[in-house]
C-alpha positions as protocol buffer text, in pm:
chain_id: "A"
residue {
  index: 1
  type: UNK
  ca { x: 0 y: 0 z: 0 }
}
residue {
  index: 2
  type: UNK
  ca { x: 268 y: 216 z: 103 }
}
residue {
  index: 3
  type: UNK
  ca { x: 460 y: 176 z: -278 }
}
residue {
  index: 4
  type: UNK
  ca { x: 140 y: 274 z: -460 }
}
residue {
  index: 5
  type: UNK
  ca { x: 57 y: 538 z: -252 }
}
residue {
  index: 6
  type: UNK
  ca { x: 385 y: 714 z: -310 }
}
residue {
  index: 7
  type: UNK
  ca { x: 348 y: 623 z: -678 }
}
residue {
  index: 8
  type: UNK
  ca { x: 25 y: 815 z: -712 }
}
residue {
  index: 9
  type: UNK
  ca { x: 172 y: 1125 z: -575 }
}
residue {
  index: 10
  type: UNK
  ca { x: 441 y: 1111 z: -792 }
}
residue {
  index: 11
  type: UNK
  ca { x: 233 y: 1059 z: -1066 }
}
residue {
  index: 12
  type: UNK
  ca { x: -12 y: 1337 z: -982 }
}
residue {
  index: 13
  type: UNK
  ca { x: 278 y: 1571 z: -1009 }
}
residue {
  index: 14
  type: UNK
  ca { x: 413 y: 1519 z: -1288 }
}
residue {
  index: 15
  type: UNK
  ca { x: 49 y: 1544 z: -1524 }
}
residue {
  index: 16
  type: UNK
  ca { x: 207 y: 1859 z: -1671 }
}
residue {
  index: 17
  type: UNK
  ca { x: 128 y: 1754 z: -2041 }
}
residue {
  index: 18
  type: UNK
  ca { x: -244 y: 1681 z: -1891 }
}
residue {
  index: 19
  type: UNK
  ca { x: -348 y: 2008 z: -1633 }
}
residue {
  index: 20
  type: UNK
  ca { x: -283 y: 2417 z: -1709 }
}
residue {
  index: 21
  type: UNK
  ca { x: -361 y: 2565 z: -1379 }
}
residue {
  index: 22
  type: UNK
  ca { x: -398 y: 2928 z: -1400 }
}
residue {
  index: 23
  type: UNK
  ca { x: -197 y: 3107 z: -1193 }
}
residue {
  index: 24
  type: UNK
  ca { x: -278 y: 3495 z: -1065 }
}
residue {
  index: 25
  type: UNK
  ca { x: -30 y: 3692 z: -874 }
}
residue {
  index: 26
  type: UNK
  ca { x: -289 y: 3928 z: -719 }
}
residue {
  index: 27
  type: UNK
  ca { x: -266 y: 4214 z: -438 }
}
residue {
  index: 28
  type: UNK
  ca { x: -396 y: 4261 z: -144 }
}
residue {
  index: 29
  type: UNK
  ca { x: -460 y: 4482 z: 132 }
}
residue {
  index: 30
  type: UNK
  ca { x: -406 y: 4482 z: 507 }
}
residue {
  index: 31
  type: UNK
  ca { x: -580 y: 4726 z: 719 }
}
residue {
  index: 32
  type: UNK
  ca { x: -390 y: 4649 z: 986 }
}
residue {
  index: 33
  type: UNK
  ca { x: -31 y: 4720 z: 836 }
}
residue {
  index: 34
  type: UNK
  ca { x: -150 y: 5011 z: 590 }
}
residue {
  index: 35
  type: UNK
  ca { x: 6 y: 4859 z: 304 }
}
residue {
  index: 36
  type: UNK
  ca { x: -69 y: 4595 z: -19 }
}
residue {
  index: 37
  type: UNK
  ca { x: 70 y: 4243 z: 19 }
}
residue {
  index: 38
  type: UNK
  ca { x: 113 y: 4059 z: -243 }
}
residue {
  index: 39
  type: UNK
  ca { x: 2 y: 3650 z: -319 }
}
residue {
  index: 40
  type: UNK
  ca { x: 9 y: 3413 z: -589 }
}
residue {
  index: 41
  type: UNK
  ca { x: -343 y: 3218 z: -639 }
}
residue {
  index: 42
  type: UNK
  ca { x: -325 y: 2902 z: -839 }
}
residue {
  index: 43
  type: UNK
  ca { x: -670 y: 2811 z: -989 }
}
residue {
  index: 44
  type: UNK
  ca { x: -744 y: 2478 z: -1136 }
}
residue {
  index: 45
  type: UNK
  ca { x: -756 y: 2516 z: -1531 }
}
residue {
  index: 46
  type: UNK
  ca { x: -1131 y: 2444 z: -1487 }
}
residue {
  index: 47
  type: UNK
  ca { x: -1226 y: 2675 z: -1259 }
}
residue {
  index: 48
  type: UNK
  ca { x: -1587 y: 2796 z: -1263 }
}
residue {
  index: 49
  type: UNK
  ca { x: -1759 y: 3017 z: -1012 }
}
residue {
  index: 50
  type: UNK
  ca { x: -2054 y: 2875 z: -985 }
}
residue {
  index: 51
  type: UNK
  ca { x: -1855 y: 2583 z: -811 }
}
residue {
  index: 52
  type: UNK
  ca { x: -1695 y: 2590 z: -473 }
}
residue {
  index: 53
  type: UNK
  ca { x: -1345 y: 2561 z: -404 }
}
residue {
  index: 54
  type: UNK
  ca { x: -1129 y: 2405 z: -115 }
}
residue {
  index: 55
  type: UNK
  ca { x: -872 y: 2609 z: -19 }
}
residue {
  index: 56
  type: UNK
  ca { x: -478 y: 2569 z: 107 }
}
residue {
  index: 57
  type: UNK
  ca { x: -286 y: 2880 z: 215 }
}
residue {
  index: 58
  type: UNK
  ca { x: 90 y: 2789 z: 179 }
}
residue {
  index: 59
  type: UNK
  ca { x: 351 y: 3009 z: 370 }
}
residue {
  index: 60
  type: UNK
  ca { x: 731 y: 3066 z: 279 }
}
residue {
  index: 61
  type: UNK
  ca { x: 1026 y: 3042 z: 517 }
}
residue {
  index: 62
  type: UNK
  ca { x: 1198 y: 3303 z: 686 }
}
residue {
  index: 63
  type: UNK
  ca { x: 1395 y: 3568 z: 399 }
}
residue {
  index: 64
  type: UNK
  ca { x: 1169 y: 3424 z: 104 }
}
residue {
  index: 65
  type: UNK
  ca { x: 872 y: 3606 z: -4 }
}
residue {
  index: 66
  type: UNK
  ca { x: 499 y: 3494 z: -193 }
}
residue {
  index: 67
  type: UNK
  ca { x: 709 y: 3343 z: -493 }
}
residue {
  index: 68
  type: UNK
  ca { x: 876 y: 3103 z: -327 }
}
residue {
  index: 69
  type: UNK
  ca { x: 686 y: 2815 z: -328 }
}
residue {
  index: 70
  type: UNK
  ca { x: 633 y: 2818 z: -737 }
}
residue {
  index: 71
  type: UNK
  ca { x: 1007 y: 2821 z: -754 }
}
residue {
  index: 72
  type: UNK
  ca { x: 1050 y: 2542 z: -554 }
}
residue {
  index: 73
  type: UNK
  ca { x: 781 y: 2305 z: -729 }
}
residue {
  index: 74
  type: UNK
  ca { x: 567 y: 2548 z: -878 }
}
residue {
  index: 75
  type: UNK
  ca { x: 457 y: 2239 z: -1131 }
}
residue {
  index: 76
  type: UNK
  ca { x: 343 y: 1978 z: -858 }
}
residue {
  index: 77
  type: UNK
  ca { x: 164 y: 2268 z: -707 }
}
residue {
  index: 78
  type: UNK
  ca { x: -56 y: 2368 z: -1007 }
}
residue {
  index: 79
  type: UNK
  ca { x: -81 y: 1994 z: -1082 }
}
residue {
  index: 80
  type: UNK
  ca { x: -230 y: 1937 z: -751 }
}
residue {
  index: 81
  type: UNK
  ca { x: -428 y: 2226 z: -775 }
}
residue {
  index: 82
  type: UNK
  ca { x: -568 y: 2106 z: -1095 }
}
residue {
  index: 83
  type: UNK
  ca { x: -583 y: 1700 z: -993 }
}
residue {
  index: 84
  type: UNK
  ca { x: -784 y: 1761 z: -660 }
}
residue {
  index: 85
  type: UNK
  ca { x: -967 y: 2060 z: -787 }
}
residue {
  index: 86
  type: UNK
  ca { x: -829 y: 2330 z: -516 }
}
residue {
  index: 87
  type: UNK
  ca { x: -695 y: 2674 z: -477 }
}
residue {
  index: 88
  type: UNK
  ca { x: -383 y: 2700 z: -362 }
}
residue {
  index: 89
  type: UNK
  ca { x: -283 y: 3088 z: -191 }
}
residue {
  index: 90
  type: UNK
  ca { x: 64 y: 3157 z: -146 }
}
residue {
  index: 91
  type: UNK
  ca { x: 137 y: 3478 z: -8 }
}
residue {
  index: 92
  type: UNK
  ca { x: 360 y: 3735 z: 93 }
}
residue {
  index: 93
  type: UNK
  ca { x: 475 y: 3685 z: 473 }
}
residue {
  index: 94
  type: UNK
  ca { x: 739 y: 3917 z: 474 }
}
residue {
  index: 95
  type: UNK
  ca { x: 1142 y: 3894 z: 527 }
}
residue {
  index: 96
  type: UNK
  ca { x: 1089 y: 3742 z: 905 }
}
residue {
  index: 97
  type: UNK
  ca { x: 749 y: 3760 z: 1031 }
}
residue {
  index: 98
  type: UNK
  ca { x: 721 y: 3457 z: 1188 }
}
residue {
  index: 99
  type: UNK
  ca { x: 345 y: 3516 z: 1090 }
}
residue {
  index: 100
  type: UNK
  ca { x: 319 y: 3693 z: 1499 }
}
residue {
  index: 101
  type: UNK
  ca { x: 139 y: 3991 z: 1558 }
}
residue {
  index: 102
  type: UNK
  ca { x: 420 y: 4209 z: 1654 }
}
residue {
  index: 103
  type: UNK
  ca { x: 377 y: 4304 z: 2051 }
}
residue {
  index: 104
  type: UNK
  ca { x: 485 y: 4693 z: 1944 }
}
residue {
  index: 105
  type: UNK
  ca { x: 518 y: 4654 z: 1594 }
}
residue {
  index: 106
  type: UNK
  ca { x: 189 y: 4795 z: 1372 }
}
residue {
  index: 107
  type: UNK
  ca { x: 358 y: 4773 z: 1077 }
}
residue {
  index: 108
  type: UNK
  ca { x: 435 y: 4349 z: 1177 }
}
residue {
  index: 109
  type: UNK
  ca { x: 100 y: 4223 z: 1211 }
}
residue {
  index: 110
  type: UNK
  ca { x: 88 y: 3903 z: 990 }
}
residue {
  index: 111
  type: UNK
  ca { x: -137 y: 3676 z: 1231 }
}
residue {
  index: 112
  type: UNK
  ca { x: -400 y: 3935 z: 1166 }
}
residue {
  index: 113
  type: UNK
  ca { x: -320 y: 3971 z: 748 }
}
residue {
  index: 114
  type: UNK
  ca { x: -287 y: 3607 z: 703 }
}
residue {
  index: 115
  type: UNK
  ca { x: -593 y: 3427 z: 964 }
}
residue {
  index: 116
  type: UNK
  ca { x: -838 y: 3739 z: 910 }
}
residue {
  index: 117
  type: UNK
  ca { x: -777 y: 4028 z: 606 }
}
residue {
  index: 118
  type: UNK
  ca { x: -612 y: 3783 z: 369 }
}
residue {
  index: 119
  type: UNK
  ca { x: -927 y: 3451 z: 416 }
}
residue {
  index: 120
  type: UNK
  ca { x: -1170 y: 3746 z: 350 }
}
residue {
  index: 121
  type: UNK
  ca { x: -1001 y: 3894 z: 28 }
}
residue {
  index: 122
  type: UNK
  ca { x: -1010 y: 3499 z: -82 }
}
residue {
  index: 123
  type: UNK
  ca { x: -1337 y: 3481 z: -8 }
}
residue {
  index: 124
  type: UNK
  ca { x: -1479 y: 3733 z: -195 }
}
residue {
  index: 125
  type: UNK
  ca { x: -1263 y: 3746 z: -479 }
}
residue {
  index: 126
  type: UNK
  ca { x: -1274 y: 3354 z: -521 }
}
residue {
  index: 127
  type: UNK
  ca { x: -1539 y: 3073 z: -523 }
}
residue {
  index: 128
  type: UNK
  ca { x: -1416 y: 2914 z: -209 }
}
residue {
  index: 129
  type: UNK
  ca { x: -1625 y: 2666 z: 19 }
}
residue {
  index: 130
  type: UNK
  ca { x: -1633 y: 2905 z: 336 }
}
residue {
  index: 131
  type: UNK
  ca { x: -1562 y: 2628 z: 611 }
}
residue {
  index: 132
  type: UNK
  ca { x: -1266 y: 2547 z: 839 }
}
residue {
  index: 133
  type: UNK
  ca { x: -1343 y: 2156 z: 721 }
}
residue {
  index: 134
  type: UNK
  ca { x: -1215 y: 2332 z: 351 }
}
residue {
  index: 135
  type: UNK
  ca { x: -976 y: 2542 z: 473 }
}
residue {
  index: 136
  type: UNK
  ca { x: -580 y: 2410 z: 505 }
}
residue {
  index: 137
  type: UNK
  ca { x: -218 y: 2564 z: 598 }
}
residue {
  index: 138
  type: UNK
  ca { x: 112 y: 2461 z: 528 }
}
residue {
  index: 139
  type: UNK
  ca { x: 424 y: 2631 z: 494 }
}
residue {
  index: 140
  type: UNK
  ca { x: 820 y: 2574 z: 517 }
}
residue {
  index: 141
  type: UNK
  ca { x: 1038 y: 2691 z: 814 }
}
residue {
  index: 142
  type: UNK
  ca { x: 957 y: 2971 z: 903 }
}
residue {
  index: 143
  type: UNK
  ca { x: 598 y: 2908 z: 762 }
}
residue {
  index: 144
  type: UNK
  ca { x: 622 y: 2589 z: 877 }
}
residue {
  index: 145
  type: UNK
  ca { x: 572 y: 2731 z: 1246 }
}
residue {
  index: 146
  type: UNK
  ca { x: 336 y: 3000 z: 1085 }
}
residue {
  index: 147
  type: UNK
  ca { x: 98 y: 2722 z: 980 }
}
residue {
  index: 148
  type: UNK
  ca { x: 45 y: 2522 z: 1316 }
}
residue {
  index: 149
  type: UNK
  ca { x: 84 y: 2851 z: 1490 }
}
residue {
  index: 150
  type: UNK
  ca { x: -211 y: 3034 z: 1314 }
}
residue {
  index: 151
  type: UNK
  ca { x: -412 y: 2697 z: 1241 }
}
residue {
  index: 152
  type: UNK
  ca { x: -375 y: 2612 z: 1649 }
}
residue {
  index: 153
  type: UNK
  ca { x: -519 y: 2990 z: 1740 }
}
residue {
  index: 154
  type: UNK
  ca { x: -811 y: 3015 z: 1493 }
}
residue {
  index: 155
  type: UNK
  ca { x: -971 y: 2656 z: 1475 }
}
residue {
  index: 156
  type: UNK
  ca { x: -1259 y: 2854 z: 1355 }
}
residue {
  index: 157
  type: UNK
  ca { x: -1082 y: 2964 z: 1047 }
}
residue {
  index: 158
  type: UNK
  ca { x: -845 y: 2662 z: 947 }
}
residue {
  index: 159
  type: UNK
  ca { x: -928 y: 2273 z: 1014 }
}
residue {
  index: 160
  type: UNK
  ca { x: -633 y: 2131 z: 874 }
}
residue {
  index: 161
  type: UNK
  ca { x: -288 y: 2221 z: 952 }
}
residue {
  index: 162
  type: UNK
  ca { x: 74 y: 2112 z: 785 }
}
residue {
  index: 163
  type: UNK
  ca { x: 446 y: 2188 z: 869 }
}
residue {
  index: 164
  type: UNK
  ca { x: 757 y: 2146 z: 669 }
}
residue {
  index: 165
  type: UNK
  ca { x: 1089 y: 2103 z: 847 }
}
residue {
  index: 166
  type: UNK
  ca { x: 895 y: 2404 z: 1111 }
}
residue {
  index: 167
  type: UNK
  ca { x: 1055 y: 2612 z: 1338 }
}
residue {
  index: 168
  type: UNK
  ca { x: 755 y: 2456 z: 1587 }
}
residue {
  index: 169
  type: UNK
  ca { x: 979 y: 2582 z: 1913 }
}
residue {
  index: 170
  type: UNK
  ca { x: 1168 y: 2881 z: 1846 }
}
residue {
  index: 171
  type: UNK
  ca { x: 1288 y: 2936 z: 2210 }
}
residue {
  index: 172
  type: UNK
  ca { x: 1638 y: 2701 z: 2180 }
}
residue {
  index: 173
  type: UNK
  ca { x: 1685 y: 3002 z: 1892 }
}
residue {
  index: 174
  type: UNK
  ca { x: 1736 y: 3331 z: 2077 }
}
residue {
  index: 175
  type: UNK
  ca { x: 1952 y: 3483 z: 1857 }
}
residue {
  index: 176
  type: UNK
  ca { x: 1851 y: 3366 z: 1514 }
}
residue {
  index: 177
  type: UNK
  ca { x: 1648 y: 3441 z: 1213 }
}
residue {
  index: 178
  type: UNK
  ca { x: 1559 y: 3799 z: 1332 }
}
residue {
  index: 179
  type: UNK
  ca { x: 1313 y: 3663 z: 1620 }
}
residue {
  index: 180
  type: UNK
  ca { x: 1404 y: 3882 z: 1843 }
}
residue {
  index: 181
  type: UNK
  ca { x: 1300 y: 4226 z: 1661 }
}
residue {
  index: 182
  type: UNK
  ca { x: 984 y: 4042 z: 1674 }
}
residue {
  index: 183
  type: UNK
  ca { x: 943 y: 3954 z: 2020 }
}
residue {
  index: 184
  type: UNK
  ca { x: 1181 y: 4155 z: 2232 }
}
residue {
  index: 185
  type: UNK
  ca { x: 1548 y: 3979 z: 2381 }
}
residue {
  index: 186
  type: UNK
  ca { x: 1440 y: 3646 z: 2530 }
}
residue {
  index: 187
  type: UNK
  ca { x: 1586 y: 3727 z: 2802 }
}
residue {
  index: 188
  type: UNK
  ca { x: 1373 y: 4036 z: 2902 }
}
residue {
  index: 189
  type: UNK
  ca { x: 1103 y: 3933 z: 2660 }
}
residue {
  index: 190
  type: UNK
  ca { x: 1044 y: 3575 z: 2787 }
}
residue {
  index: 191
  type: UNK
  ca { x: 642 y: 3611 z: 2797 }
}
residue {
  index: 192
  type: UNK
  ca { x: 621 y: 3696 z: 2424 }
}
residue {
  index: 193
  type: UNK
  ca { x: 833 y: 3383 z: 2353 }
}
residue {
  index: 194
  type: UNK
  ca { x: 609 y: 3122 z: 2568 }
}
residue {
  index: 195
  type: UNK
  ca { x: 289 y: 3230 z: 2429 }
}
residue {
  index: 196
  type: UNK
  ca { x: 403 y: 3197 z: 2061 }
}
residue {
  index: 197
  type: UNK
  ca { x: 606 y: 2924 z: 1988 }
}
residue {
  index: 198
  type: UNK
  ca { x: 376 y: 2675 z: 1865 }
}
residue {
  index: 199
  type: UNK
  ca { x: 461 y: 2372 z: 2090 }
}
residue {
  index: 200
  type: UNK
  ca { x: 277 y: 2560 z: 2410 }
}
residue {
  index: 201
  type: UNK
  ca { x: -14 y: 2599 z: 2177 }
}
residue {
  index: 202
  type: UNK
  ca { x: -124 y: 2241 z: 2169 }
}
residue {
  index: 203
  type: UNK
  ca { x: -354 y: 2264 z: 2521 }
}
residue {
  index: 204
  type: UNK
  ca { x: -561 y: 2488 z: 2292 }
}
residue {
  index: 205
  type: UNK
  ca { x: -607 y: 2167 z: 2089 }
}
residue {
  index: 206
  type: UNK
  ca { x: -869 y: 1850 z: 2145 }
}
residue {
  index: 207
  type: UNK
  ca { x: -888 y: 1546 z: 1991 }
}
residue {
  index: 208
  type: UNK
  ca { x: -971 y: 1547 z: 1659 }
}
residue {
  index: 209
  type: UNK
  ca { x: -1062 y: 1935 z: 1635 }
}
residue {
  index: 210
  type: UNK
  ca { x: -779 y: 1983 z: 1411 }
}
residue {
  index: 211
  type: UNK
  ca { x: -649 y: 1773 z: 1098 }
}
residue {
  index: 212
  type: UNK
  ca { x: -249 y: 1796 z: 1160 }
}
residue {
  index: 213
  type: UNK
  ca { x: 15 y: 1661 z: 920 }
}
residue {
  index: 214
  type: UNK
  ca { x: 433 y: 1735 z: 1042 }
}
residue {
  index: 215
  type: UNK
  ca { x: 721 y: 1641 z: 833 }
}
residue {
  index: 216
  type: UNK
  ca { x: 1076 y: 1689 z: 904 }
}
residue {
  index: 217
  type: UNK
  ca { x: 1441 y: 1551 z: 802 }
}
residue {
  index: 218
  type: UNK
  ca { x: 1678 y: 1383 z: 1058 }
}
residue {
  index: 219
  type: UNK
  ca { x: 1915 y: 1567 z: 910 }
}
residue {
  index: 220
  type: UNK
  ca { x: 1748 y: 1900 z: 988 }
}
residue {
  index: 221
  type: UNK
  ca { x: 1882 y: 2146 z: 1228 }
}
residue {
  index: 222
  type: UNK
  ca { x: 1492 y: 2171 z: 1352 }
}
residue {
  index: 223
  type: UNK
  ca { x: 1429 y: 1762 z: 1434 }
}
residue {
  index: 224
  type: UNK
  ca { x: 1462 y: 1761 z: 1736 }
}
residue {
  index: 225
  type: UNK
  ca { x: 1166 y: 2002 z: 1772 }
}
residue {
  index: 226
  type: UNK
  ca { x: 987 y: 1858 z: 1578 }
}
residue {
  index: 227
  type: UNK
  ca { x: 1001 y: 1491 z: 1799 }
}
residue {
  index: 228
  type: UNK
  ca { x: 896 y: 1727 z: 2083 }
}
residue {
  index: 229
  type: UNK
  ca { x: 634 y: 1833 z: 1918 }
}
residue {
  index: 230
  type: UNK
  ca { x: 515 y: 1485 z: 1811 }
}
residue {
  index: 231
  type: UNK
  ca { x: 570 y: 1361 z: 2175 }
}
residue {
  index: 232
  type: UNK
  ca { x: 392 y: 1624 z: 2297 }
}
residue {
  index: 233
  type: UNK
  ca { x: 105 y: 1564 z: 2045 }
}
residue {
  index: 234
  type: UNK
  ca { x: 140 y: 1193 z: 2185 }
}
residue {
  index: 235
  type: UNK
  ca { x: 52 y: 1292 z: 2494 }
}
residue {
  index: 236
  type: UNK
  ca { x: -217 y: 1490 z: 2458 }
}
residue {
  index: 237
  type: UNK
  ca { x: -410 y: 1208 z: 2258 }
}
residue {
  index: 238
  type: UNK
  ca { x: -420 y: 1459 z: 1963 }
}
residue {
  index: 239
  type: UNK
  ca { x: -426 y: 1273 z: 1639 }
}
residue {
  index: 240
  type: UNK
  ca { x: -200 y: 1388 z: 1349 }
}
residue {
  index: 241
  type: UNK
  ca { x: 38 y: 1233 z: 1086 }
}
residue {
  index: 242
  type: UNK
  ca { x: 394 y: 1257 z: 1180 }
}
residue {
  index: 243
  type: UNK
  ca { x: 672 y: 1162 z: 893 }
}
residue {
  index: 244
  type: UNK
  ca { x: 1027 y: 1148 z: 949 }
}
residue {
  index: 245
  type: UNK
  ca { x: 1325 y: 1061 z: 657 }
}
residue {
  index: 246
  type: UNK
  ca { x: 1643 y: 1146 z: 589 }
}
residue {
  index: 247
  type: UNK
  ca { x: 1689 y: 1538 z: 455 }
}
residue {
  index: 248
  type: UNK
  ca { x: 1849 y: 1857 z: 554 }
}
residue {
  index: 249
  type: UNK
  ca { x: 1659 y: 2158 z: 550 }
}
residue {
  index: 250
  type: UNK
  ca { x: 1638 y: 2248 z: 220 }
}
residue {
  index: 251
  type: UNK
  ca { x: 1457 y: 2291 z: -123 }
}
residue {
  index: 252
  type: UNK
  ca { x: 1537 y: 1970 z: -254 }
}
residue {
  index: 253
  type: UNK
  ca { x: 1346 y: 1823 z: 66 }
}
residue {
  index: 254
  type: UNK
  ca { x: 1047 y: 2082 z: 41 }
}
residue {
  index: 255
  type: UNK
  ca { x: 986 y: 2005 z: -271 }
}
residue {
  index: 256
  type: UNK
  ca { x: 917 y: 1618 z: -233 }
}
residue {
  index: 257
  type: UNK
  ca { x: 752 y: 1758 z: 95 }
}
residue {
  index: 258
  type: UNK
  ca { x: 488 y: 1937 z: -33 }
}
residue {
  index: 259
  type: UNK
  ca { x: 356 y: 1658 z: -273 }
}
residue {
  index: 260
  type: UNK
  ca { x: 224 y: 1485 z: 75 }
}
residue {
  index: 261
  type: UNK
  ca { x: 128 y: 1775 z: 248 }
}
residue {
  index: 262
  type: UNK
  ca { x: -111 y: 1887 z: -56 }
}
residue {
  index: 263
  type: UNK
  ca { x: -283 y: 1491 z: -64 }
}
residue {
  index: 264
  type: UNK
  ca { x: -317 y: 1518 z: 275 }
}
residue {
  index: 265
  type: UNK
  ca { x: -500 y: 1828 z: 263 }
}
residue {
  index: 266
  type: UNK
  ca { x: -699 y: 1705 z: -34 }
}
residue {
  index: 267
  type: UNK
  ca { x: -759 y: 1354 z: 151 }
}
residue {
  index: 268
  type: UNK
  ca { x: -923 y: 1504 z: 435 }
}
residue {
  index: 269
  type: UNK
  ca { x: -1134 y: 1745 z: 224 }
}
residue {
  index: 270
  type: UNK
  ca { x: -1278 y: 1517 z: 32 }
}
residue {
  index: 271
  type: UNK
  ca { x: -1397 y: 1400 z: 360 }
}
């Protein structure tokens, strides 16, 4: 089972000669920040608007921006899109967001762009199915924490939530990837890290309120907190897919990533 399952995905993603997705590199506007964002929408080639849509909203990694993703597998992407009949939203997080609400910061206030502004500017520009049960997040990294953090917070927005080699505890990281113009000096700040690294989230979790798919290399300088996580997760009796394989951290391993993350988004729409 196991052989033909990974033979389906690969051969979803590479129906090039078979699917045109249509991709749109819209903007958009945050009220919050004062400013136009940018995404990229992929459409499947059929799209019609008097059908409704599932949705996935896939984040970049920390100093990439809303192209990211299409350069990394931009062709399994619109295949997927066009296979499993989705839209696929991948948009502009900034240079190092971290997708927080900035504690100071007005002009940092991606939790609010991306869980709020950014589903309603979907919503009413697109024929989406309006549901959490239809509504999925991903990303890589830095996105990677974005996803579980946002998807963990607003249950009432997304219902199933994926990470890529995630950042899902950024406190053994004090001094890295900008975090702490974001949050304040850990060690003065230490409040603002607790409350949003994403593996003190999951006690806002109960079984089976959330659909929850985690994939990480051994090799990745992130593992370990990702096996927290998963123990954690353990613990709590919260259900979710955990995969584990040798890979750094990395396009090469985001790429091949993403192919599961989209079928099991897909999978558990179709549910």
């Amino acid at each position: 089972m196991k052989r033909l399952y990974i033979i389906f995905i690969a051969g979803v993603c590479s129906l090039a000669s078979v699917f045109a997705a249509k991709v749109d590199t819209v903007t958009t506007y945050s009220a919050a920040m004062r400013k136009n964002i940018p995404a990229i929408v992929v459409t499947p080639e059929n799209y019609n608007a008097t059908k409704k849509y599932p949705t996935v909203y896939l984040l970049h990694g920390y100093s990439g921006d809303y192209k990211g993703w299409m350069n990394i597998n931009g062709e399994c992407i619109k295949n997927m899109a066009d296979h499993k009949q989705m839209i696929i939203v991948s948009p502009d997080g900034g240079f190092s967001s971290w997708y927080f609400d900035h504690p100071a910061d007005r002009s940092w206030q991606y939790e609010t762009y991306i869980s709020s502004e950014l589903i309603q500017w979907i919503d009413s520009h697109y024929s989406t199915i309006q549901s959490p049960k239809s509504r999925g997040i991903t990303g890589l990294s830095m996105g990677g924490h974005g996803a579980l953090f946002l998807a963990f917070r607003h249950q009432d927005v997304f219902g199933i939530a994926g990470s890529m080699s995630g950042g899902v505890d950024i406190r053994p990281f004090p001094q890295n990837w900008d975090l702490p113009k974001r949050l304040g000096s850990y060690a003065e700040n230490p409040e603002n890290w607790e409350k949003n690294t994403v593996i003190n989230l999951v006690h806002l979790l109960t079984p089976n309120s959330l659909k929850i798919i985690i994939d990480c290399g051994t090799g990745d300088f992130f593992y370990q907190v990702n096996v927290n996580l998963h123990n954690k997760l353990l613990e709590r009796n919260i259900s979710h897919d955990f995969i584990s394989r040798p890979g750094q951290h990395n396009s090469d391993y985001w790429s091949n990533a993403v192919r599961y993350q989209l079928l099991f988004m897909a999978l558990n729409f179709e549910k």
